[in-house]
C-alpha positions in Angstrom: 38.0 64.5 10.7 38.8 61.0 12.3 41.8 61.3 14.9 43.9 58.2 15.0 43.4 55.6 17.4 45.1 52.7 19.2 44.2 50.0 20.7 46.4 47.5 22.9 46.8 45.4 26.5 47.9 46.3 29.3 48.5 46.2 32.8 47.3 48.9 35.0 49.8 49.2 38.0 48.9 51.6 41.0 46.4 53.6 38.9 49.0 53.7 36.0 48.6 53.1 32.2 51.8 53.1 30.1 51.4 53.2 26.3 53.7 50.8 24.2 56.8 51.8 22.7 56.1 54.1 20.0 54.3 57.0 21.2 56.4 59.1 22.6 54.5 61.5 20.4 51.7 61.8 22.6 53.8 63.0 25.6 51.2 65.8 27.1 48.7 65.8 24.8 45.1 65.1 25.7 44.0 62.0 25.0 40.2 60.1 25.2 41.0 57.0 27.6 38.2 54.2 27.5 38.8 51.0 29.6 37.3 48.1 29.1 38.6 45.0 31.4 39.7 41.8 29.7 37.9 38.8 30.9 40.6 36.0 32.0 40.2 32.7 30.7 39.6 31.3 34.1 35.9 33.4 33.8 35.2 32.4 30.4 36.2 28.9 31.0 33.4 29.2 34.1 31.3 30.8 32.8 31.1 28.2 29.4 30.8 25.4 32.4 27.6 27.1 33.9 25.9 27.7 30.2 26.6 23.6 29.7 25.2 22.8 32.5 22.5 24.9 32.4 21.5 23.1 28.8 22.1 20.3 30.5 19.2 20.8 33.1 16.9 21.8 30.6 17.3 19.1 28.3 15.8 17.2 31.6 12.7 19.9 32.2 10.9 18.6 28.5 10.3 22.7 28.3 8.2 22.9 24.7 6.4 19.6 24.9 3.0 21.0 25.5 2.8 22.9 22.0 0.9 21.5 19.6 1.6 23.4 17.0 5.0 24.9 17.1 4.7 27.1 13.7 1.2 28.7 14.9 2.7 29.2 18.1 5.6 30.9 16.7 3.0 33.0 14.7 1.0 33.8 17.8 4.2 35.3 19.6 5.2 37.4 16.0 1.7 38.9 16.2 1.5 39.8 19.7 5.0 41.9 19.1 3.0 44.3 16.5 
């Protein structure tokens, strides 16, 4: 039997969750808590500037020029996983 679920954002404040309006329902029941931290846009808009300028540095480093035979070499990789 599936047990409902929800899902939603929040702030924790001194080691405090609050549920949203609603689930009053729930009031000393045991519940399954998973938190997963939201990554700010701040981050993601860092991180995204590191990945671009990563590709940026390797578009300079000319990385696969060396293989002949790209297909084959592609092959050789496959085969060795088997």
């Amino acid at each position: 039997m599936e047990l409902p679920s929800i899902a939603f954002t929040t702030i924790v404040e001194n080691g405090t969750i609050k549920l949203p309006n609603g689930y009053d329902n729930l009031d000393k029941q045991q519940v399954k808590v998973i938190v997963s931290v939201a990554q700010n846009n701040q981050d993601a808009h860092a991180q995204s500037k590191r990945l671009l300028n990563i590709f940026e540095q390797m578009e300079r480093v000319a990385m696969f020029s060396d293989i002949q035979d790209p297909l084959g070499w592609q092959k050789q990789l496959r085969d060795e996983w088997e």
